[in-house]
N, C-alpha and C positions, 0 to 999 in steps of 0.2 A: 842561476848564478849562486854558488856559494859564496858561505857569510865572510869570509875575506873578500873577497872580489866587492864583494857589498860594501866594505869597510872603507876599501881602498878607492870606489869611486867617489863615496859620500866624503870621502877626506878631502879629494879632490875637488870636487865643487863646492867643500867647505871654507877650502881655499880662497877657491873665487868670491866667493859669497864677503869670506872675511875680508879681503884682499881691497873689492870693490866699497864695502862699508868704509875702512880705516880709512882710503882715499881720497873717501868724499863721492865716488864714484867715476875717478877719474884712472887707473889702474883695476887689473882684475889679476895682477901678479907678484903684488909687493908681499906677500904670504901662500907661504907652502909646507905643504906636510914637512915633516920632520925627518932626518934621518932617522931610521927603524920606529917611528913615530911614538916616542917616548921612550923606548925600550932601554933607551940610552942611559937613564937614570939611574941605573940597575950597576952600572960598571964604574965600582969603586966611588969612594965617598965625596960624591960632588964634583967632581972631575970633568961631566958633561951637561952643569948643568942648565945651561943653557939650551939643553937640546931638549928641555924635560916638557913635557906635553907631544899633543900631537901634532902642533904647527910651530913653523922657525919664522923670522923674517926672512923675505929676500931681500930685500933694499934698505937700505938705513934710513927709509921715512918710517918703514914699520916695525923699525926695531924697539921702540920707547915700550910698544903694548908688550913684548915679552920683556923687558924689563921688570914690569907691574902684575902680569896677569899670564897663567899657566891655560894654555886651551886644550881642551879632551872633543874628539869628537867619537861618539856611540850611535852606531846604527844596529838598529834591532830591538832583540829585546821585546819581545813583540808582546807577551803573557805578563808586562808590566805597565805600569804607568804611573803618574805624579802620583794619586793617588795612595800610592805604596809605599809612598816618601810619606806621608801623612797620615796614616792609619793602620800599619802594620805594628803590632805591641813591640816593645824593644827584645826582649827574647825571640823574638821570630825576625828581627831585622837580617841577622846573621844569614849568609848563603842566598838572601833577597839580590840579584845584580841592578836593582833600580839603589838601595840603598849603599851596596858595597862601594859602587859609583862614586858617589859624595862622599863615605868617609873616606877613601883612597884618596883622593884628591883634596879634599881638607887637609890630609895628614903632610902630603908634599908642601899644599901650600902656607901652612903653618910653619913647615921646616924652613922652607925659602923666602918667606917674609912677604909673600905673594899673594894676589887674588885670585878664585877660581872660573870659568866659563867653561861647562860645558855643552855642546853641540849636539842635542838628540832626536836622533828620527826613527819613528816607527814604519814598518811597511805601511804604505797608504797613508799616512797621516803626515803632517808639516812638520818642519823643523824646532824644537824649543831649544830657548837658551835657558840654562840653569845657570845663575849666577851665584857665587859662594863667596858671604862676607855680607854683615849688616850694612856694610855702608855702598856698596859695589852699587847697589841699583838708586837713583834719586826719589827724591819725595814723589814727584810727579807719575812713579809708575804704581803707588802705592798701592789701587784699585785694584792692580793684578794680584795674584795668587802671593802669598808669602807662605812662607812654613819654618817650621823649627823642627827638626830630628836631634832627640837628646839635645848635642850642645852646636849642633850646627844651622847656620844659618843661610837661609836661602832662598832665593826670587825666579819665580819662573813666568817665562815670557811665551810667547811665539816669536820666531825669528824677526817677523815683519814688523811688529812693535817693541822689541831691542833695536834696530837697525835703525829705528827714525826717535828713539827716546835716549839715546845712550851716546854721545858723537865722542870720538878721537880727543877731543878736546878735556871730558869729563875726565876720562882714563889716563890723561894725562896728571890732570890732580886729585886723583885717587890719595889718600894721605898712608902710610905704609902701615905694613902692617906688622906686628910684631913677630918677631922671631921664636919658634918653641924653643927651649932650651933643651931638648934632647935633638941626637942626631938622626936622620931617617933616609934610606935608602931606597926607598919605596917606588913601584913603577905604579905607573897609573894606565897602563896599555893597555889597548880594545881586546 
């Protein structure tokens, strides 16, 4: 299977994945990939931006989380890991795709006043959730991994303890996040 085809199934059941969380478990379709899944972002200044990440709502129950929070999902990447996010010197950050990851998607989410989530799987290994923003993850998951890259901040989970530590409810009162004061057009696509 090439890494598209990889991309497009993992977005797919990232869907469901998301779909099923947001609803408590009662839906596995209120979230679906995105039109050109994020690519959208790219065409003209803010015009689509709604569509920015790689998942849209389907249904107006799950429209509140992209209101609040931009989702990436990355499969692959296979010669990386968190790791790389924490101990790569800042001069060698550059052309790293485990670090490029996070500052893309900082940059968006900075721009749009947003949180970040992204959705990463390696061949053979689980799904993590990288979460971007001090405040995005609660006290209670403190135990897990945190890190700091230069000026970014971020919580990484495995899928299965985001999904039971994090409910639709938190995400709701997420408190907003400031807007950068420059403009950015930036995609954040697989």
């Amino acid at each position: 299977m090439n890494s598209k085809n990889k991309g497009g199934v993992f977005e797919r059941d990232c869907s469901r994945m998301l779909s099923l969380w947001w609803t408590d478990g009662k839906r596995d379709d209120a979230i679906w990939r995105s039109a050109s899944s994020g690519a959208l972002t790219t065409v003209g200044k803010g015009r689509y931006l709604a569509h920015t990440g790689d998942f849209a709502a389907t249904d107006a129950e799950a429209a509140p989380l992209f209101d609040r929070v931009i989702i990436e999902a990355k499969r692959g990447y296979n010669r990386y890991s968190v790791q790389d996010l924490l101990d790569i010197p800042g001069d060698k950050q550059l052309g790293n795709p485990a670090s490029e990851m996070l500052y893309k998607l900082d940059e968006v989410c900075r721009t749009q006043g947003k949180w970040g989530l992204i959705l990463w799987k390696r061949d053979r290994r689980g799904t993590l959730a990288i979460t971007m923003g001090r405040r995005f993850v609660f006290p209670e998951l403190a135990p897990h991994l945190e890190g700091r890259v230069g000026i970014l901040h971020f919580h990484v989970l495995p899928w299965q303890a985001f999904e039971i530590s994090v409910s639709a409810n938190q995400i709701m009162f997420l408190p907003a996040t400031p807007v950068a004061s420059s403009s950015c057009s930036s995609s954040t696509s697989s």
